[in-house]
C-alpha positions in Angstrom: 0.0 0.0 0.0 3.2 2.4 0.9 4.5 1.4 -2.6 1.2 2.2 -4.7 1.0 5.5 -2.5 4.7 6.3 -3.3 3.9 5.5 -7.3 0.6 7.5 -7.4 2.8 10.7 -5.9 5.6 9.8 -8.2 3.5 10.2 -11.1 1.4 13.2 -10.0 4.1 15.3 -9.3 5.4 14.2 -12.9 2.0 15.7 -14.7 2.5 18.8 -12.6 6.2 19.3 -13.7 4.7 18.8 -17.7 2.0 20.8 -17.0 4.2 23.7 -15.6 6.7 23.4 -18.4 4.1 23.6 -21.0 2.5 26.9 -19.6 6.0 27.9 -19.5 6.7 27.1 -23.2 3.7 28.8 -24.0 4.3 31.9 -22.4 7.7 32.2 -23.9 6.0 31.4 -27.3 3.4 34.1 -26.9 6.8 36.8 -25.9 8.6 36.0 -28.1 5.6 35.9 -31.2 6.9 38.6 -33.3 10.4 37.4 -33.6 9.1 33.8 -34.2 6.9 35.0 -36.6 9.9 36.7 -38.5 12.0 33.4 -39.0 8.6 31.4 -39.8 6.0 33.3 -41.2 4.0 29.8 -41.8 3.2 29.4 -38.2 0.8 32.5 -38.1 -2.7 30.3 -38.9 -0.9 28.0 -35.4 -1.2 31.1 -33.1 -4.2 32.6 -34.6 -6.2 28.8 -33.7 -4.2 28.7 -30.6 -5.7 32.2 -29.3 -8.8 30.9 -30.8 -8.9 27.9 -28.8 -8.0 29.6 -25.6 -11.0 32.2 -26.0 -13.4 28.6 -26.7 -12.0 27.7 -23.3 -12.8 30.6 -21.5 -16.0 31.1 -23.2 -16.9 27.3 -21.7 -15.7 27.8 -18.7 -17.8 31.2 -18.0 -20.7 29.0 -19.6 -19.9 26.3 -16.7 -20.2 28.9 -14.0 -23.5 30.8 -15.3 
């Protein structure tokens, strides 16, 4: 029982370390957006349905509160 208890820690201290990293990458994406878009012009449609898809989410989430 110590062992599964030790495993399920072990693994949800793992998603919270990807999680974190990922907001992190993101946030340094979203900075840094200008001179990204300057050395690849063909990721402009990924961050236009990226802030698209982050407005759906908050739009659902306000939904799930009302």
């Amino acid at each position: 029982n110590e062992k599964t208890n030790k495993g399920i820690k072990t693994i949800l201290v793992f998603f919270l370390i990807i999680i974190i990293s990922l907001l992190g990458v993101i946030l340094l994406a979203d900075t840094f957006k200008l001179q990204i878009l300057n050395l690849f012009p063909n990721l402009v449609p990924l961050f236009d349905s990226f802030y698209e898809t982050l407005l759906d989410l908050k739009l659902f989430l306000i939904d799930l509160t009302n």
